[in-house]
Structure formats: structure tokens, C-alpha cells
N, C-alpha and C positions, 0 to 999 in steps of 0.2 A: 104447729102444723096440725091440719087438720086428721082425726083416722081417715077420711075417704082420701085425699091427699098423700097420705103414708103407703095406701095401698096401691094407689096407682102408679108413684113411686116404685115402689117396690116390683109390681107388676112388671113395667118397662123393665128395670136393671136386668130383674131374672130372666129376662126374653133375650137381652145383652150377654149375661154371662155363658151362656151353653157356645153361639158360635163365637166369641173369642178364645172359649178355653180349645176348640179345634182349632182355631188360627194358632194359637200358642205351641200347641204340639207338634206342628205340621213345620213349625220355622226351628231349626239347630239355633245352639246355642251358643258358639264362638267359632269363628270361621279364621284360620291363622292366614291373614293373606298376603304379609310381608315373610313367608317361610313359604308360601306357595308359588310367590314371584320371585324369592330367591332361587328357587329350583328351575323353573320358566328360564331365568337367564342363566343359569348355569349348564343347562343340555340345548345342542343344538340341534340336535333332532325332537319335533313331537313325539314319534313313541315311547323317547324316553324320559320325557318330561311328563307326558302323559302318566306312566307308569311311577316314577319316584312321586311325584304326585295324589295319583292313588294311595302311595305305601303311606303319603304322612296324612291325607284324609283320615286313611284307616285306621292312623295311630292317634288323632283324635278322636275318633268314634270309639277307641277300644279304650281309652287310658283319657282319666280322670282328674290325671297330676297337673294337665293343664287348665286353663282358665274358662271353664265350662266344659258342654258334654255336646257333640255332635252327632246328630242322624243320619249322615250324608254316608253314601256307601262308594268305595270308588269306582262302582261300574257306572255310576253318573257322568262319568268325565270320558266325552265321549270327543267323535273327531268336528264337532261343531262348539256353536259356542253357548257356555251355560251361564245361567244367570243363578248364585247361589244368595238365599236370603239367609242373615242371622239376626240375632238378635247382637253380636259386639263381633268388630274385628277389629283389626288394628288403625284402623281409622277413625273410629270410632264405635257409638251405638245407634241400634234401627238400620242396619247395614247392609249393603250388597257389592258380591263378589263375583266380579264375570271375568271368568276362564276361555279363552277359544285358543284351541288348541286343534285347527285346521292342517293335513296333513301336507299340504306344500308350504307352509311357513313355520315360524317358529312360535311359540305360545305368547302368548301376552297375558296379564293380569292387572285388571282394572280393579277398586276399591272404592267403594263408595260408602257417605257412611249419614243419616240424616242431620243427627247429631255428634259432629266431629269434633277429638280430641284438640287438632290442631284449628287455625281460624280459616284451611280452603274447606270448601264444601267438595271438592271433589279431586282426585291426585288419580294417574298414571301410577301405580304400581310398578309397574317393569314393561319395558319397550317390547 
């Protein structure tokens, strides 16, 4: 390869790596979304699914012991519906996790995942 070639190589990459390393920061890093749909079906009220929900966000975001490190804060989880991106959840990786937690129904939790563990590309979490 040519040096002019190597340089403009190089040129391009480094114009690539600045906004991915903010796309990278900006997306959490394991979203537990079969223990967030476990909760979803176990309260039948949203405020309090809302709320135990928050409490295990929080306990990813604080604690380590689990399988990555989360950004997400629980005042995100509001009374509409969120779309949460990660990098892995239980469905796989490249993921997305959408929470609505609408105050006249009960919560739902969707899971989606680009690259899935199992062979659907996309599962119903909890009703």
C-alpha cells in the first residue's frame, strides 16, 4: 500500500473513531430485561412496577457483580413508553428494551435484540 493511500486511510478511520467513541458512551452496557419483565408481571399496579423497577435499574447501575455496567438512572422510567438501547440483554446483543408503563394499564416489556441468543429475532418479554 501506498504512503498516500495509508494516509488517507488513516484520515477517514480517525474522522470515524471520535463519533463512535460518543455513540459508545451514550448506549449502557446490559440491560436485565427478563428481571424487568419478571417484575412488570408480578405487580399489578404501574406505580409499583414502575417503582421495583427503578430499584433493580439502580442496582445495575450501582453494582458491578452483574454482567456489565448500566447508565440508566431510574427516573427514566416514566409513565409513557421508553425505548432503552444496550449493548446485551437477555436476548441477545445490539439490543433494545421498551418499557411502557402507562398509568391505566399494566406494564409490558418488550426485548429486542439485533443479534439473538436464540433463532426469533424478536420475543414478547411479558404481556
Amino acid at each position: 500500500m501506498s504512503p498516500g493511500a495509508k494516509f488517507t486511510l488513516a484520515m477517514f478511520a480517525s474522522a470515524l473513531q471520535v463519533p463512535l467513541l460518543f455513540l459508545a458512551l451514550g448506549v449502557s452496557g446490559y440491560m436485565p430485561s427478563s428481571t424487568v419483565a419478571r417484575l412488570a408481571r408480578e405487580h399489578a399496579d404501574p406505580a409499583e412496577a414502575r417503582a421495583a423497577i427503578a430499584r433493580e435499574l439502580d442496582y445495575v447501575r450501582t453494582s458491578r457483580r452483574q454482567r456489565g455496567y448500566s447508565h440508566l438512572r431510574p427516573e427514566q422510567i416514566g409513565v409513557t413508553v421508553r425505548r432503552f438501547r444496550s449493548w446485551q440483554n437477555d436476548e441477545g446483543f445490539l439490543a433494545t428494551t421498551t418499557i411502557d408503563c402507562r398509568s391505566q394499564s399494566r406494564c409490558t416489556v418488550t426485548a429486542d435484540a439485533l443479534v439473538p441468543y436464540r433463532t426469533a429475532t424478536r420475543s414478547v418479554v411479558a404481556p
